[in-house]
N, C-alpha and C positions, 0 to 999 in steps of 0.2 A: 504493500500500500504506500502511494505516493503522497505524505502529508507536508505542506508550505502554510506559511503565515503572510498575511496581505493588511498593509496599514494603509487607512485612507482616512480621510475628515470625516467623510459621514457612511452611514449603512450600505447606502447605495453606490455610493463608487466602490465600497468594498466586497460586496456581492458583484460588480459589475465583473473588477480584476479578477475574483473564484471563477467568475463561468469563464470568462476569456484565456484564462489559465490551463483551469482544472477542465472545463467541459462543463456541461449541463446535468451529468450524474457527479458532481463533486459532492460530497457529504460536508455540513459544519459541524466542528466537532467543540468552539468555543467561539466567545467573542467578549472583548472588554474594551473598556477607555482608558487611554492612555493620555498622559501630557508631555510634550516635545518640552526637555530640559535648554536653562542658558538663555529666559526668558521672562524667568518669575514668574509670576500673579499674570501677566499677561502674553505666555503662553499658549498655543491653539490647541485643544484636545484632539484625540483622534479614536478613529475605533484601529483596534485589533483582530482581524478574524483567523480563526483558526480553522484550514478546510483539507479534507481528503479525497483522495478518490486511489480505485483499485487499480493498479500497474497492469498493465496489458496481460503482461507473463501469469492475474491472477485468476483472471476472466475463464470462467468457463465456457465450453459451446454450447449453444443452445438446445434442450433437452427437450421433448415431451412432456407436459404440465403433470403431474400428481394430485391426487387428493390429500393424499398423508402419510405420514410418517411408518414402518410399520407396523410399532406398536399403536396406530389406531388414532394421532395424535396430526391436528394439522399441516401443513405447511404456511409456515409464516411468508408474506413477501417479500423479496427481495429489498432489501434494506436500501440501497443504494437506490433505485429509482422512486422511490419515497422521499429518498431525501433530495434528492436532482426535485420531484415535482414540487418541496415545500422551499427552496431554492427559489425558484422558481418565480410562483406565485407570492414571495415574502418581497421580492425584487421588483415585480412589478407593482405590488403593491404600494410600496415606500413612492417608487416612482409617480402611480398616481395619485398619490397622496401633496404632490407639491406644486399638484392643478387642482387639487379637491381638498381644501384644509375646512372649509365648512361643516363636514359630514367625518366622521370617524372613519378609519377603515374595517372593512370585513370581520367577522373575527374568520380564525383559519376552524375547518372543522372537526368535530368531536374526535374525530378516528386517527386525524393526522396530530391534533396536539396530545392524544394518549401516546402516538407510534414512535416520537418520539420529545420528551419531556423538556431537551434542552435548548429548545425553543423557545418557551416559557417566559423565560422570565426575558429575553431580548424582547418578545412580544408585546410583554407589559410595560416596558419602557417605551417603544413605539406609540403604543395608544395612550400613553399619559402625555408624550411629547405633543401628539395630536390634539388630542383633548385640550391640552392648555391654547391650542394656537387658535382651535376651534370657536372658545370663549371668548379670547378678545378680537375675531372675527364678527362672533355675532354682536357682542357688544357695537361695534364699530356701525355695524349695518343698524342696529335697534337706532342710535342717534341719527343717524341717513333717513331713517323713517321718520322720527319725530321732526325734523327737518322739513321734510317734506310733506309732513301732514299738518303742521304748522302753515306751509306757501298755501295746500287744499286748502283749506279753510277761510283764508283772509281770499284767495278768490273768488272761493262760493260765496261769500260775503258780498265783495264787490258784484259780485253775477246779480245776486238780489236785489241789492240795491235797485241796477241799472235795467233791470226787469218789472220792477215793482212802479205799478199805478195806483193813486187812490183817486176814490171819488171826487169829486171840490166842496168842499164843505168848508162853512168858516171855522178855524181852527177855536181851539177849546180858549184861549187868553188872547184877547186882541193886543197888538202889538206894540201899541201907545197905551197902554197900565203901564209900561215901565219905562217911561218918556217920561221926562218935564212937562212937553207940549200937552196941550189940553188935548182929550180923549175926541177922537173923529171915526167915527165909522169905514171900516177898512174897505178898499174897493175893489168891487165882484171879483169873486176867483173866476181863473178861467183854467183848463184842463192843462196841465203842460206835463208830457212826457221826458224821458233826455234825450231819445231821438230825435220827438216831431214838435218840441214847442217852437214857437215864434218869435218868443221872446229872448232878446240875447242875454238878458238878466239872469231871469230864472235859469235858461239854461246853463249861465257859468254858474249858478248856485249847486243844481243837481249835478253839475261836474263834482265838484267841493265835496260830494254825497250826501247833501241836503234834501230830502224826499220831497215828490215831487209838488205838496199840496203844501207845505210851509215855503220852497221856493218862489212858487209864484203871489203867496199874499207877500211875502218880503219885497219882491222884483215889484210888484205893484205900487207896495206904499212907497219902495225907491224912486221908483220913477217918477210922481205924481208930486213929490220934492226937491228933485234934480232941478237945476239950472240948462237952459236950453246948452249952453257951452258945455256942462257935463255929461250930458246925453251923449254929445258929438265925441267925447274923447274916452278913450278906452280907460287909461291909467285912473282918470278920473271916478268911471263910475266905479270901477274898484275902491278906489278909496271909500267912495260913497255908502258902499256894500258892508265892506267893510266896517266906519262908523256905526252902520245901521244893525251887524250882528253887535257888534260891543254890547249897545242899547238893549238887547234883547238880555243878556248873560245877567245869572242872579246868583250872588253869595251871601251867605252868611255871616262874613267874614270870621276871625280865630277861631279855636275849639272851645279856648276859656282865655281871660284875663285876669290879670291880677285884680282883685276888688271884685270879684265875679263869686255867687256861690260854688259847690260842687259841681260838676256836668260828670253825668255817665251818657258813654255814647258806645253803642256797638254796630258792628259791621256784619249785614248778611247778604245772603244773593247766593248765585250758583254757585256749582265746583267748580275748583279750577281760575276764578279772573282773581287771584293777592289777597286775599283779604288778611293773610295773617303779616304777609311781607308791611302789608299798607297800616298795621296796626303799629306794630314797631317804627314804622317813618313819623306815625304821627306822635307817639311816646317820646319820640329824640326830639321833633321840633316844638312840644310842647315847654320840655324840660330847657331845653336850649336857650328859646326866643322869650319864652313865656316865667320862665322858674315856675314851672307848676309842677307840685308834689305828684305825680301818677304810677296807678296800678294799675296791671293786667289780670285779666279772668277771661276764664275760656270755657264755655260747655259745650266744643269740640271734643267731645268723648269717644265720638267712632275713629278717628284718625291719630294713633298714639304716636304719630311723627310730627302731625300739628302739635300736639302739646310739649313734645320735645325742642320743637322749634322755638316755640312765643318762649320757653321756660330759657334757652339758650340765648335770644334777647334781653330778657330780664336781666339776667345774672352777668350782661355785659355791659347793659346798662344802668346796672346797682337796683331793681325798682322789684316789689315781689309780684310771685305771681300765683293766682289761685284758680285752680281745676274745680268746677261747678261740677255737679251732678241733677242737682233738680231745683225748680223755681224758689222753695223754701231756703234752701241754700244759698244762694245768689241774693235771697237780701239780707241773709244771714252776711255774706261777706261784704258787701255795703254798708253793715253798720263797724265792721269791722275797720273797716277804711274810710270811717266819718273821717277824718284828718286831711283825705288826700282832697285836692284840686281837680284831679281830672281820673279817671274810670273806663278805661277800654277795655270791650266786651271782644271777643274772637268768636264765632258760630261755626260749626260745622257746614260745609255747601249742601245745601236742598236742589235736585230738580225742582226746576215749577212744575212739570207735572205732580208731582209728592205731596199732594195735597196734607197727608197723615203725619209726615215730618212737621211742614210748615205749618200745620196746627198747634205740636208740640211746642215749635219756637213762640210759637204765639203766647202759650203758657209760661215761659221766661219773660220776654221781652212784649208783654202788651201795653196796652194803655193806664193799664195798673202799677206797671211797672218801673214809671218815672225814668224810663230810657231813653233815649233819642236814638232810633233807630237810624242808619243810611246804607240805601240800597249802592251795593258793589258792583259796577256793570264792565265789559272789559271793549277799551275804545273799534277793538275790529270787528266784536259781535254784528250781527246783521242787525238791521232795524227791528224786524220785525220780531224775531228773537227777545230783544231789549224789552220790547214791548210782551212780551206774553212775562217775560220774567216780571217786569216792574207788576203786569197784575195779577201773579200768582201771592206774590211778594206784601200785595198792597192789604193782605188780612190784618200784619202789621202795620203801623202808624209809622207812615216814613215820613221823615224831614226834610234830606238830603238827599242827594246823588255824588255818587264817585267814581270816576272814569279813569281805569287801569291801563296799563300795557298803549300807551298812546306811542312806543318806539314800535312796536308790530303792526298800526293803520296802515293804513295807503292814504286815509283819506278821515278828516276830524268833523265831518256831516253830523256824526252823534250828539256833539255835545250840545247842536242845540236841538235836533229833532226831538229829543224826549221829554228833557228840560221845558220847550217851549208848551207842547203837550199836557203836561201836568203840574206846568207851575210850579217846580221844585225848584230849589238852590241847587247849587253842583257847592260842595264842600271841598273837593281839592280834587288834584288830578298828580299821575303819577307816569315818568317817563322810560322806568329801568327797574331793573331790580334790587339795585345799591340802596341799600339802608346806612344814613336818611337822604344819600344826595337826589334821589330821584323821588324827588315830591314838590308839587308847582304849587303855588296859590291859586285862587280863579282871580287875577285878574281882567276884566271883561276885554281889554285891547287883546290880551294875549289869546285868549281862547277867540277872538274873531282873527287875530292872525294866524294861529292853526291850524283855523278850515278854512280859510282862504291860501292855506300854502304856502307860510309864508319864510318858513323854516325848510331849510333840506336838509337837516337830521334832529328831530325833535328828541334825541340822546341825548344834545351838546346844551340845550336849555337851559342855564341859569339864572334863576328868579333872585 
């Protein structure tokens, strides 16, 4: 028997040299890793294989098959092309393993890893080697997805928008309540799509993603106060537009002032648009701007990573924090933090469909409950989305609005489509996920320069 030793970097060039060598009935009879000495710590390892095969002189002619032995007893197979076949297929496999690292390899089968054992354990270093490369494959691909399910989204969004008609109907708040100017009856809507209106107003409004039935009473009362000179000049009636959303925007302004009593305020709304990121921004610029003493509480109970989180702002921002379980509790901790200044609540996300959650919340945070509720909406949401949530949402007594992820829009049509609708304030708006830098105020110039575009990277924002 002819046996040689074959060092190469990896498996596969070391099986490659056995069969080029040895033939394709070569036997392994070992194999290990070695390190090239006169290099240290940065050294290349290498494998070592150990392979045989039978010298010509050992070979016998080829015989007539048997059944058995003959005392009665099988004949085993030939050992040598068992091991040529698991050669073989262990070689090709490595091989396509380094076009297919997604998916494990094969295992070999029951009868050839019994036939021979020494196998084994090179086996299992193969597939662990796999296995790890496999993981942060998939990893890599999982973030590719979210990626990309992230652009789906803010498209179908925009698709909506620019698909969606409503009826003409005077909108719910005429548009001079929050003018100076004395109150005028607003002038007749007329139908304007973003394909086919007529109007170049409106339609630069439903570009902005202002639906189409607040666009045109806006383009209207613009118009009908424009200067003939204004009308004629582009830049102009933007400005004009512009002006005229400011007019529209409604805050509250701070959370609390000094000389103010307590305020408890908590954050609900779907899954998924910050609300706990958004809880923390407001804690740091309360404490900051304000020196207002604030605690967190949270009856986020289903998500034990939300309470891990708010509880890992606390503790970096010095302020305690308490885990609610039921509405008794939560004024039980209220009187606990008679002391503090300001009170932010964290909620679990509700589907709006959830009627049976959102009735739950309701049992914390009602009208009983001396809370100020504000709905969390997320600025790419569709319209009409916003809309079903605001009146799933509306069981509770809301005050406010606050409009998240405003660096993932294409387009800031939201902040006044719902607003205008329901006559709410917008309470603040939020650009990033940095805790606290990405938290705006509503100033009304900046939220009408927003949705008129008036930024190209609403990240870089410093209020």
């Amino acid at each position: 028997m002819l046996v040689k030793k074959f060092e190469a970097e990896t498996m596969a060039a070391a099986l490659k040299q056995v069969k080029e060598t040895l033939g394709p009935e070569a036997l392994i009879l070992s194999t290990r890793t070695l390190r090239k000495k006169g290099l240290g710590v940065l050294g290349r390892q290498t494998i070592e294989v150990t392979a045989a095969v039978e010298s010509p002189s050992m070979r016998r002619p080829s015989a007539p098959a048997r059944s058995g032995y003959g005392d009665g007893r099988p004949l085993a197979a030939p050992r040598s092309t068992a091991s040529a076949n698991r050669v073989e297929t262990l070689e090709d496999e490595i091989v396509s393993l380094s076009s297919r690292r997604s998916s494990p390899p094969e295992p070999l089968a029951m009868e050839e890893q019994a036939a021979d054992p020494r196998l084994d354990e090179e086996l299992r270093q193969l597939r662990a080697q796999v296995e790890s490369q496999s993981i942060n494959q998939l990893r890599a691909e999982i973030e590719q997805l979210k990626e990309l399910m992230t652009q789906l989204t803010l498209a179908q969004a925009q698709s909506q928008r620019q698909q969606s008609e409503t009826t003409p109907e005077a909108l719910s708040v005429p548009l001079e309540v929050r003018k100076t100017a004395p109150r005028q009856t607003p002038t007749p809507l007329r139908t304007a799509a973003v394909a086919g209106t007529s109007d170049p107003l409106a339609a630069l409004l439903q570009e902005r993603g202002i639906d189409a039935e607040s666009a045109t009473t806006i383009a209207a009362y613009a118009t009908a106060r424009m200067t003939s000179q204004q009308r004629l000049n582009a830049h102009q009636q933007r400005e004009f537009l512009c002006t005229t959303l400011a007019g529209l925007v409604q805050s509250k302004g701070s959370w609390w002032r000094p000389g103010q009593p307590q305020q408890k305020v908590s954050l609900i709304g779907a899954t998924g648009v910050g609300k706990t990121t958004t809880i923390a921004k407001l804690a740091a610029q309360a404490m900051t701007q304000s020196g207002a003493r604030v605690a967190l509480v949270t009856i986020d109970t289903y998500r034990i990573a939300a309470v891990e989180q708010l509880k890992v702002y606390g503790e970096i921002m010095g302020v305690p924090v308490d885990v609610v379980f039921s509405p008794e509790q939560l004024q039980e901790t209220f009187r606990r933090h008679r002391d503090k200044d300001l009170i932010l609540i964290d909620t679990a996300g509700r589907s709006p469909k959830d009627e049976v959650r959102i009735d739950e919340l309701n049992d914390f945070l009602g009208a009983h409950s001396g809370v100020e509720n504000c709905l969390v909406l997320a600025a790419p949401t569709a319209d009409d989305l916003q809309h079903k949530s605001f009146e799933a949402f509306s069981k509770l007594p809301i005050s406010r609005l606050i409009f998240t992820k405003l660096d993932e829009a294409d387009q800031c049509g939201s902040l006044i489509n719902l607003p205008l609708k329901t006559n709410l304030p917008i309470g603040c708006l939020t650009n990033g996920q940095k805790v606290p830098e990405d938290l705006l105020p509503v100033d009304p110039q900046l939220v009408a320069d927003l949705v008129m575009g008036r930024f190209e990277d609403v990240r870089r924002i410093a209020v």
